[in-house]
Structures are given as structure tokens and as C-alpha cells.
C-alpha positions as CSV (number, residue, x, y, z in Angstrom):
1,X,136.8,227.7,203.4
2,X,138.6,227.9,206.4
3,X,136.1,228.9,208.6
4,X,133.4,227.5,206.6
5,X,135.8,224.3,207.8
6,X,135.9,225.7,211.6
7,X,132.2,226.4,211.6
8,X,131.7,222.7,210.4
9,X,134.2,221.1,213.0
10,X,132.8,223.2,215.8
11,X,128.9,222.5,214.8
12,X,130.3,218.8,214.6
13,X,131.8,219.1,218.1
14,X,128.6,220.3,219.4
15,X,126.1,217.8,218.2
16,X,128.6,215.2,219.4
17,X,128.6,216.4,222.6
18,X,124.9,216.9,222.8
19,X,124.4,213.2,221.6
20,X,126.8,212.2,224.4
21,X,125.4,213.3,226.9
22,X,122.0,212.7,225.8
23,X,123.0,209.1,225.9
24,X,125.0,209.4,229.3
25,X,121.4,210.9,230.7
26,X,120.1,207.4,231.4
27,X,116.8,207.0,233.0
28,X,114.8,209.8,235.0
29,X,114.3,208.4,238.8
30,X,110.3,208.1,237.8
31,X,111.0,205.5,235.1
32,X,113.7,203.7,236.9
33,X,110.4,203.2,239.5
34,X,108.7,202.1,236.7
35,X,111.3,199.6,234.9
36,X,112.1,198.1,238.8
37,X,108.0,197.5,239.3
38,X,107.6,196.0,235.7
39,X,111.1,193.9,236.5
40,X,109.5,192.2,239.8
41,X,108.6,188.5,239.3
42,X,105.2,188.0,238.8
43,X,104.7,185.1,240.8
44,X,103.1,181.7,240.1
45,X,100.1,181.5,241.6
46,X,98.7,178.8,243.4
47,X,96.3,176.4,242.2
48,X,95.6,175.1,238.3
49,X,96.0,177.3,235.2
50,X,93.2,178.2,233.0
51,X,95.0,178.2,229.8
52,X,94.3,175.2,228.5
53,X,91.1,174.3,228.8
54,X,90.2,178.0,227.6
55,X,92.7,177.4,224.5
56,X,90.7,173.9,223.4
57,X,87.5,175.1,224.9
58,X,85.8,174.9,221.1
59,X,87.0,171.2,220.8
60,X,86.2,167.8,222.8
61,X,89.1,167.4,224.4
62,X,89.7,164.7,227.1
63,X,90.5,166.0,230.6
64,X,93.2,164.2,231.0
65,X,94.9,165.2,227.6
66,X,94.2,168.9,227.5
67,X,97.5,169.6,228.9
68,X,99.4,167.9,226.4
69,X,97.3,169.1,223.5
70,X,98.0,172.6,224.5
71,X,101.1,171.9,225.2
72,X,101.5,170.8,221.4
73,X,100.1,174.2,220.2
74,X,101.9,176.4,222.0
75,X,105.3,174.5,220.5
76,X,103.9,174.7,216.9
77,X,103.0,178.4,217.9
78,X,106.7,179.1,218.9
79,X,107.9,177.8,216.0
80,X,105.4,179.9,213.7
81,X,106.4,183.0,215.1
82,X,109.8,183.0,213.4
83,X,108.5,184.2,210.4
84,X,105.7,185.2,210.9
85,X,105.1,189.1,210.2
86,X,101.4,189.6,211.1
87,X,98.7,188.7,213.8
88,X,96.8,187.3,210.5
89,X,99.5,184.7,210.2
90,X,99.1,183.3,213.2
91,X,95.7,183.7,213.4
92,X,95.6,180.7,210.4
93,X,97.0,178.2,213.0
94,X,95.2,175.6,213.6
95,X,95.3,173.1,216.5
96,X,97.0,169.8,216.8
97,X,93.3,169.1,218.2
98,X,91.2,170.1,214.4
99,X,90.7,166.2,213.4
100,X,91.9,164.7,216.7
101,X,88.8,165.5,218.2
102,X,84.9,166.9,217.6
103,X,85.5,170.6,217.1
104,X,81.9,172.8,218.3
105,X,80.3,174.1,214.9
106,X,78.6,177.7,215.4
107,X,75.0,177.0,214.7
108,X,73.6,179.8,211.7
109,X,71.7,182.2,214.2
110,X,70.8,186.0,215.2
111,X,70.5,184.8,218.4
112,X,72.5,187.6,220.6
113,X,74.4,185.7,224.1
114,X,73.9,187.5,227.5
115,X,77.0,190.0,227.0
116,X,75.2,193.5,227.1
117,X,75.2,195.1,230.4
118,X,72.3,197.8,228.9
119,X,69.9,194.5,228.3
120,X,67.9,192.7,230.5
121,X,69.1,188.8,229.4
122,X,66.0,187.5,231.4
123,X,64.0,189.5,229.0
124,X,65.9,188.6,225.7
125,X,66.1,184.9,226.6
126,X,62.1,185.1,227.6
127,X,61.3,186.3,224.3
128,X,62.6,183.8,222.1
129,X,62.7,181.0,224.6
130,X,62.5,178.5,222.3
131,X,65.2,179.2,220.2
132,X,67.2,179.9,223.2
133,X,66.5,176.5,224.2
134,X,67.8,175.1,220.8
135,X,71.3,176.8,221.0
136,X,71.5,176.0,224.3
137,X,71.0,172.6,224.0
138,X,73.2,172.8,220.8
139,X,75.9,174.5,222.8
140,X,75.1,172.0,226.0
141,X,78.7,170.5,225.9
142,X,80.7,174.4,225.6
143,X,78.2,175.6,228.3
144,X,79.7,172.4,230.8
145,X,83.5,173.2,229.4
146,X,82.9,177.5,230.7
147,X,81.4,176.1,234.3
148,X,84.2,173.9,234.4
149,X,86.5,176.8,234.8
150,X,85.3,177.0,238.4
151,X,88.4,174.3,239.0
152,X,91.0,176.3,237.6
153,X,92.5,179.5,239.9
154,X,94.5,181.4,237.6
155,X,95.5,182.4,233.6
156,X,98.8,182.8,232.7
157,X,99.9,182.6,228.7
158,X,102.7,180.7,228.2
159,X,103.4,182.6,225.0
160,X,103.3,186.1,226.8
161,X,106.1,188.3,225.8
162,X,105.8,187.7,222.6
163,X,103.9,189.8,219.8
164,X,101.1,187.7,218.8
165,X,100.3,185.6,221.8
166,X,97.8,183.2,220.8
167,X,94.3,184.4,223.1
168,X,91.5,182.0,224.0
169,X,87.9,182.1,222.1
170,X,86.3,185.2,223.9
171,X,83.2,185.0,222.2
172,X,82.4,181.4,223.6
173,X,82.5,182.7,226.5
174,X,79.0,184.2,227.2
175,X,76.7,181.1,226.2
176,X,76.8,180.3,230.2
177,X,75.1,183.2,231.3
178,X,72.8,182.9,228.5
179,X,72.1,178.9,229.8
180,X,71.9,180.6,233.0
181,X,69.0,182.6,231.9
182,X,67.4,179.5,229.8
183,X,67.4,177.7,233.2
184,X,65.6,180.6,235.5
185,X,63.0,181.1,232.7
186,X,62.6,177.3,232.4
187,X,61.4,177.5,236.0
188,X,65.1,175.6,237.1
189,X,65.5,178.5,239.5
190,X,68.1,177.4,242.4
191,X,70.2,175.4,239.3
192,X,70.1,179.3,237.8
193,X,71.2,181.2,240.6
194,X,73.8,178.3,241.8
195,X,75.3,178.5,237.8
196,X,75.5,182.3,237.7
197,X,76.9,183.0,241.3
198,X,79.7,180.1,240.4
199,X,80.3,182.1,237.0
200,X,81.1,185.5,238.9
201,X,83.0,183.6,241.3
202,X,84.6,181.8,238.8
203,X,85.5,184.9,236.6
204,X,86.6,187.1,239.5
205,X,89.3,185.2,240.1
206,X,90.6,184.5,236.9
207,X,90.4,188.1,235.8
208,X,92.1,189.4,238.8
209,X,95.1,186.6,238.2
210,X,95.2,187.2,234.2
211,X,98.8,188.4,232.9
212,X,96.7,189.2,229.9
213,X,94.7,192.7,229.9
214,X,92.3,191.6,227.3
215,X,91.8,188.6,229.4
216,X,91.3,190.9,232.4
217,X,88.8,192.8,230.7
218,X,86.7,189.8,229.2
219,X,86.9,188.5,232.4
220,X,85.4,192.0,234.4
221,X,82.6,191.6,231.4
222,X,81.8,188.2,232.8
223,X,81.4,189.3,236.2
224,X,79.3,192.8,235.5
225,X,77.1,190.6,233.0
226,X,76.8,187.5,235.9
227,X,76.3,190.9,238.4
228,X,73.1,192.1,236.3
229,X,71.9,188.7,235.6
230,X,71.7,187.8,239.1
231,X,70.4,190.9,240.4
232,X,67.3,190.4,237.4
233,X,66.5,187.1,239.0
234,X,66.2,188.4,242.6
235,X,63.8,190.7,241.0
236,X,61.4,187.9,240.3
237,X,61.6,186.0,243.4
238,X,60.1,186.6,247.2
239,X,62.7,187.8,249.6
240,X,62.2,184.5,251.5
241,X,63.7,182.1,248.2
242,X,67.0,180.9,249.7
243,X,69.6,181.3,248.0
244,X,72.8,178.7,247.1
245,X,75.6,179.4,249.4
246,X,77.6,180.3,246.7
247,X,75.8,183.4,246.4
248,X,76.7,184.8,249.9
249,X,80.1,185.0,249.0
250,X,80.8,185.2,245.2
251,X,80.1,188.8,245.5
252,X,81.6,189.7,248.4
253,X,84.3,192.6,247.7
254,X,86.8,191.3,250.3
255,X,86.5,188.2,248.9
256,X,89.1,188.6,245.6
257,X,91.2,192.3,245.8
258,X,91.0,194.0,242.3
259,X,94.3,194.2,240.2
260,X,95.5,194.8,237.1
261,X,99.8,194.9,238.0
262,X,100.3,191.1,236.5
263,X,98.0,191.9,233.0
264,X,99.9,195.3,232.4
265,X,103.5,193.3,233.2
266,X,102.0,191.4,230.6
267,X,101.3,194.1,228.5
268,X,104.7,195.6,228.9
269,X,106.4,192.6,227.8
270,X,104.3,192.1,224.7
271,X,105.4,195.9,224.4
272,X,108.8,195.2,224.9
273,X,108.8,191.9,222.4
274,X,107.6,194.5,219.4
275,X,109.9,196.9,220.3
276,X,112.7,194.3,220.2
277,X,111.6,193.2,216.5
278,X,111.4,197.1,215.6
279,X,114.7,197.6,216.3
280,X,115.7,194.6,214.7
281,X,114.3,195.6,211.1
282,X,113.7,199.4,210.8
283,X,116.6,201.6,209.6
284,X,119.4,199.3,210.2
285,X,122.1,202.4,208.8
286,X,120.2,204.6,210.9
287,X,119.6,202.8,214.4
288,X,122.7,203.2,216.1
289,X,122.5,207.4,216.3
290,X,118.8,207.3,216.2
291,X,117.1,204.8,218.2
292,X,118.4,203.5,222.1
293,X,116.1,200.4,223.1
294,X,117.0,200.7,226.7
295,X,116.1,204.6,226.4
296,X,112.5,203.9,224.7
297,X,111.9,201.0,227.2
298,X,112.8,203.4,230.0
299,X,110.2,206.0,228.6
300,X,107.4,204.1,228.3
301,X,107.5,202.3,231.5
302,X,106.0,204.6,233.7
303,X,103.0,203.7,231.2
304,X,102.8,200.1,231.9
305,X,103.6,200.5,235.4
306,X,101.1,202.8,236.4
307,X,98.5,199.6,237.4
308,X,101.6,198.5,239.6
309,X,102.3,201.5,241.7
310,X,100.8,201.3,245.2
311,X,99.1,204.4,245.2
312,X,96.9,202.8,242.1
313,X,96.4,199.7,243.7
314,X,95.0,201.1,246.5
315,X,92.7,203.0,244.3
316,X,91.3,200.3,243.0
317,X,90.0,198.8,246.6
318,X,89.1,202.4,248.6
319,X,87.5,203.5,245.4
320,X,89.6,206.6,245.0
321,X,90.3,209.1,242.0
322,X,92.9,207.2,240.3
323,X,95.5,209.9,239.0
324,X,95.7,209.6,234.8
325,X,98.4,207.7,233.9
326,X,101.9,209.4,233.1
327,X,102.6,210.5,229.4
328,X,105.7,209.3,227.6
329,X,106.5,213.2,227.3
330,X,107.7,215.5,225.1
331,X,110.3,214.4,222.1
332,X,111.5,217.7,222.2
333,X,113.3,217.0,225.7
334,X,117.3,216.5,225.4
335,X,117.6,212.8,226.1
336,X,115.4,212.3,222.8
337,X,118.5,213.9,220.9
338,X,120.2,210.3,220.7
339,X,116.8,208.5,220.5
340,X,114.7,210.5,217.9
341,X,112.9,207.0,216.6
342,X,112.3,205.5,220.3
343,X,110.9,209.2,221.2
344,X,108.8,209.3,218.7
345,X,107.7,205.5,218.5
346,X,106.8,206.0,222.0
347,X,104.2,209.2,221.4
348,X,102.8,207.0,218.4
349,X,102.5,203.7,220.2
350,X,101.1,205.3,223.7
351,X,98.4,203.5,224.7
352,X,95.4,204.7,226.8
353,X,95.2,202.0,229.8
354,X,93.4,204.5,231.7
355,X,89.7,203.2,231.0
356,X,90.7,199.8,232.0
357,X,91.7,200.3,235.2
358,X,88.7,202.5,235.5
359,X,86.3,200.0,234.3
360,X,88.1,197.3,237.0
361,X,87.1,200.2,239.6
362,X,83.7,200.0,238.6
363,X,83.4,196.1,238.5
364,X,84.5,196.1,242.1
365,X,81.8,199.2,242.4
366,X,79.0,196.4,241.1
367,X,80.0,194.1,243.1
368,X,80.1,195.9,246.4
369,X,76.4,197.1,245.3
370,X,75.1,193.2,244.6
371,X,76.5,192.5,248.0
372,X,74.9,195.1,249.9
373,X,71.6,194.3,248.1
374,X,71.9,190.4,249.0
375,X,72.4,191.5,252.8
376,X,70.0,193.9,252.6
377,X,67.1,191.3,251.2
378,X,68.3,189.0,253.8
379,X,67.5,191.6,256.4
380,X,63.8,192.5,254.8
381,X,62.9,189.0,255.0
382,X,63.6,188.2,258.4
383,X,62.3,191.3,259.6
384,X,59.0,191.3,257.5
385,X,60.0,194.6,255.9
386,X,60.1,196.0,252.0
387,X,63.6,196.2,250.2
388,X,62.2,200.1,249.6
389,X,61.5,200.5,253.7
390,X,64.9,198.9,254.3
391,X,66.8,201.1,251.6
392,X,64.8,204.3,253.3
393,X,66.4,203.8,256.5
394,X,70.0,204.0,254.5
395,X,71.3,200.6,254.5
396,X,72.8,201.7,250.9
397,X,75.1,203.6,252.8
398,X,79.0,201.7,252.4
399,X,80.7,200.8,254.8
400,X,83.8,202.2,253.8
401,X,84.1,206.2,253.4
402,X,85.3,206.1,250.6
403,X,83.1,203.6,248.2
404,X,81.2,205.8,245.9
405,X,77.1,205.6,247.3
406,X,74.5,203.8,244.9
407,X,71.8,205.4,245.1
408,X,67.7,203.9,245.5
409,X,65.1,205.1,242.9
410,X,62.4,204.6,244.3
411,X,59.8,205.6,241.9
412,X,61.7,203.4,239.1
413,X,62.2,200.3,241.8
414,X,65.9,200.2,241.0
415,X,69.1,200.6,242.2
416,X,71.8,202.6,240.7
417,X,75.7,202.8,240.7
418,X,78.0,205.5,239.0
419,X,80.2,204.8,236.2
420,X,83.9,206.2,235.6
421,X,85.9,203.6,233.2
422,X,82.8,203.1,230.5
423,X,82.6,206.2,228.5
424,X,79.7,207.9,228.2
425,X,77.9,205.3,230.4
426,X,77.7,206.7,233.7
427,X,75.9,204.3,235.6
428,X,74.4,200.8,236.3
429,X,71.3,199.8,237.0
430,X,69.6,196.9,238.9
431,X,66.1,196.0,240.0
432,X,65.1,195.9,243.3
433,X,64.6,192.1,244.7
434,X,61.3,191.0,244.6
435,X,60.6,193.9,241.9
436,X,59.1,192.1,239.7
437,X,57.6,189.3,241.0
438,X,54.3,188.4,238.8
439,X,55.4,190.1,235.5
């Protein structure tokens, strides 16, 4: 019994030890990178924030009272997320604005909105014109609320940080580009191009000042959508048919740099607020020897920070290989000994961010390859050429080294750009201007 009562002592002494200095360990070098990029103020930017008017967009709200409505919501939001222990709670609030004001009523249709990038929206819209014009003209009022955002510069979520931010109505979202196409195939061409160049204007900026990733993404959706929209019109006009000045500049790449560093702050902090309320409730007799907040928010910040890094963000303009992002690693490493829960929470909670800074690659990709074909139509027309003789002569060819090449099919009239952030899409496909004129 002795012994057994030595052995116990000295295993005792041991595991002690190994959980103090586990704990003493602190943060590698690479994650205290990580937690001083994620720590940075994001700053305010300049100009108006979306928020709002994207919060009320399904209701009639005044101008000069969306402010304050919001600003009502988001109180009543705070408050709700005491208690609340789901996204399903919240996702029964309803605005200060139901009953205030006329709130837009879905109209009962299979009608699908220009959101697929594999579909032509000319072509959908042109075959059931008609009931395109009805939702439209249904919709007529949300359509004018979505160009409105043209006058706002940024989004930023005055809830962020917390686990159920309240998130705009995405889905709203694409009736513009489908009133875009109404008006082309209505024969309101310049009003057309003028709407869908403001749009990817519009939804460059906001998606490249989001501190919300799903915003981000809805917002690169916008743009790709607007990109292949646009690009379908050119096909149907001469080379001659000026365009809106808008249009010589919404897709320039220099125009509005790609980045992703304020949505995955964002994201971290959301991150951070469920990891908060996790240690808060699970395994309170447990916690102190088995889970270290600082420890797990250490480990998973390399994650988050990844879209931060300068390396990445440089990616994103040259059009590099963007390295994977780092793993949490393994729970079997000796500062887990004092963390076994955060260790393991942070395997089962690692998110893949990889494919959306991949797919913001290739936005900036489309849009380098709508420019190019907007100067290159430009340059046919004044010289009396084809787009194909102008394309044979290489004026595909980037102008920085490193931009991945589109590359002319000739003997399908279109243009084509790699993929790397859409899965088992590899590429993206536009008509040649002037393609199509007569069909």
C-alpha cells in the first residue's frame, strides 16, 4: 500500500507538472501572428453603411426613417439574444417595421431570378417574357430599393460578434439583374446596360467592405452574375453601340482591390462569441482542468487570419496560388494536455474558408476578363476589325504576368476563364460581343 501510495503521488506529481507547463506554453509565435492580425481595428470606412436599407429592404420604409427603424431592431435584437439558445429563435423576430409600413409580399411563382452563373438570364427572361414582366413590375418598388444601394459605400453589422447576427434578405437580392434583363429584352437597351454596370459597381464595393463573409460571398455572386449578364448583352449588340460611362470603369480590376481580412475578423469574432457561450455552459465541474479559452482562441486563429496575412492578400490581386490555410493541428500535441475540450472543439468546429477566398480570386479573374473584352470591342470598332481578328493577334494576353490567361474559342465564339474556388466548375464562359447579334 505503500508504494501503491508512492506510485499514486508520483503519477500525481507528474500529470501536475505536465498540466503546468502545458498551461505555461502559451501561444506558438504563428498564432500570436494570427491573434495580433485578428486584434487590428478594422476601421470605419468612409462613406454611408448599407445595413439598413439592406435590413428593411422587404418593407417601405421612408428614407429618412430607415436609420431609426433599424436602429430599433437591432436594440430589440440585443435584447433577444439573452435567452435565446438557437438561430431559429431569432430567426422569429420580427421588425418594429411589420405593421408600421407596407411589407413586399412574394408573389406564388416558379419564376427562377438571374442568380445562376451556368444560365444565360437573357435567355431565361426571353422565354417567359411575359411573366417576367409581371414579377418585375410586381417587384418594381424592391428592384428601385437594390439600385439604391449604389449610394451606400460600405456594410458593417452592428450586431457582429455575436452568435446569431441578424443578416439581410439575400434572396431579394437578384430581382435587379433579372429587371436588368426584362429591360434589354424589352428593347430598353442603354437603361439595361447603365442598371447592370451600376449593380457590379455597386456590389464590388460593398462585398469587398463587408465584415460579414456570407455577405462577401452574396456580394461576389452579384458581381459574377452582373459580369455574365453584361457580357450576354454585348453579344447582341454591334461593336459601335456606346456604352454608359459606367461601364468603362465598373469592371476595371484596379478599380476596387479584392479582400476578405474585415469579413473573416468578422467571422472570428462570431467565432469567438460561441466559444465564449461554450465555455460558459458546458462541463462547468470539468472546465477549469479541461478547457483554456485563451488557449482555443490562440489555436484557431491562424484559421481566421489566414485572409489577413499579406502574403494572402497579395494573392488575391497578382492572382497567385494561395497557400491552404493552416490546420488547428493535432490534439495529441502537449499544450492540448490542459485544454483537451478547446483541442478538440477546435478540430470539430474548423471551418474550410479556403473556397471563399478562392472564389474572391476568381471574381477578380471575371472581372479582369470583362475588362479586357470591353477594351478590346472598343478597339475592333474603331479599327473596323472582328472581336475574333482582334483576339488572334493576342489582345487576351494580361497585362500582369501573373493573371491567369482566358483563353478565345473560336469555333464556339466565346471566351473562357479558369475556375479555382467553385468546385468542380473549372471555368467561365462568355460570348463574344457582337456574337449574337440577329438571334
Amino acid at each position: 500500500m505503500r508504494w501503491l501510495g508512492v506510485l499514486a503521488l508520483g503519477l500525481f506529481l507528474v500529470l501536475g507538472g505536465l498540466f503546468a507547463v502545458s498551461r505555461w506554453m502559451g501561444p506558438t509565435a504563428e498564432q500570436r501572428a494570427a491573434l495580433a492580425l485578428l486584434a487590428e481595428d478594422d476601421p470605419q470606412p468612409a462613406g454611408r453603411n448599407a445595413f439598413a436599407a439592406l435590413w428593411l429592404l422587404g418593407y417601405d420604409v421612408p428614407g429618412d426613417e430607415i436609420d431609426a427603424v433599424a436602429a430599433e431592431d437591432v436594440e430589440n435584437y440585443r435584447k433577444a439574444l439573452v435567452s435565446a439558445q438557437s438561430a431559429q429563435v431569432l430567426s422569429n423576430q420580427m421588425s418594429v417595421a411589420e405593421g408600421r409600413f407596407a411589407r413586399h409580399r412574394a408573389w406564388p411563382s416558379d419564376l427562377k431570378m438571374c442568380g445562376s452563373e451556368d444560365a444565360s438570364c437573357l435567355a431565361t427572361v426571353r422565354e417567359r417574357r411575359d411573366d417576367y414582366a409581371r414579377q418585375v413590375a410586381h417587384d418594381r418598388a424592391l428592384v428601385d430599393r437594390v439600385r439604391g444601394l449604389a449610394a451606400f459605400d460600405h456594410y458593417r453589422n452592428p450586431m457582429d460578434g455575436h452568435i446569431f447576427p441578424p443578416l439581410p434578405p439575400f434572396k431579394l437580392f437578384f430581382i435587379a439583374h433579372t429587371a436588368s434583363a426584362l429591360d434589354f429584352v424589352e428593347g430598353h437597351t442603354d437603361a439595361a446596360l447603365e442598371a447592370v454596370c451600376r449593380d457590379v459597381d455597386t456590389w464590388r464595393r460593398l462585398s469587398a467592405n463587408s465584415d460579414t463573409l456570407i455577405f462577401a460571398s452574396i456580394g461576389g455572386a452579384m458581381v459574377t452574375t452582373g459580369s455574365h449578364l453584361f457580357s450576354d448583352m454585348l453579344a447582341e449588340l454591334p461593336l459601335d453601340h456606346p456604352l454608359p460611362s459606367i461601364c468603362a470603369t465598373a469592371f476595371d480590376p484596379a478599380r476596387v482591390a479584392p479582400d476578405l481580412c474585415s469579413a473573416m475578423q468578422g467571422e472570428a469574432r462570431i467565432a469567438q462569441a460561441h466559444l465564449d457561450r461554450y465555455g460558459d455552459e458546458a462541463y462547468s465541474f470539468l472546465r477549469p482542468v479541461l478547457l483554456d479559452l485563451d488557449a482555443t482562441r490562440a489555436r484557431m486563429a491562424p484559421v481566421y487570419a489566414h485572409a489577413c496575412t499579406d502574403v494572402v492578400r497579395r494573392a488575391l490581386i497578382d492572382d497567385t496560388p494561395i497557400a491552404p490555410q493552416p490546420a488547428p493541428g493535432s490534439p495529441w500535441r502537449l499544450e492540448c494536455f490542459s485544454n483537451v475540450m478547446g483541442c478538440t472543439l477546435s478540430r470539430i468546429a474548423e471551418p474550410a474558408y479556403d473556397a471563399y477566398v478562392g472564389r474572391m480570386q476568381d471574381v477578380q479573374a471575371v472581372l479582369r476578363t470583362v475588362d479586357a473584352v470591353v477594351r478590346l470591342r472598343g478597339q475592333a470598332a474603331a479599327s473596323g476589325q472582328t472581336m475574333a481578328q482582334v483576339l488572334r493577334e493576342g489582345g487576351l494576353r494580361p497585362a500582369v504576368e501573373t493573371w491567369r490567361m482566358p483563353v478565345f474559342d473560336e469555333a464556339a465564339g466565346e471566351i473562357s476563364t479558369s475556375l479555382r474556388g467553385h468546385g468542380r466548375r473549372t471555368e467561365w464562359r462568355i460570348p463574344l460581343p457582337a456574337s449574337r447579334l440577329g438571334d
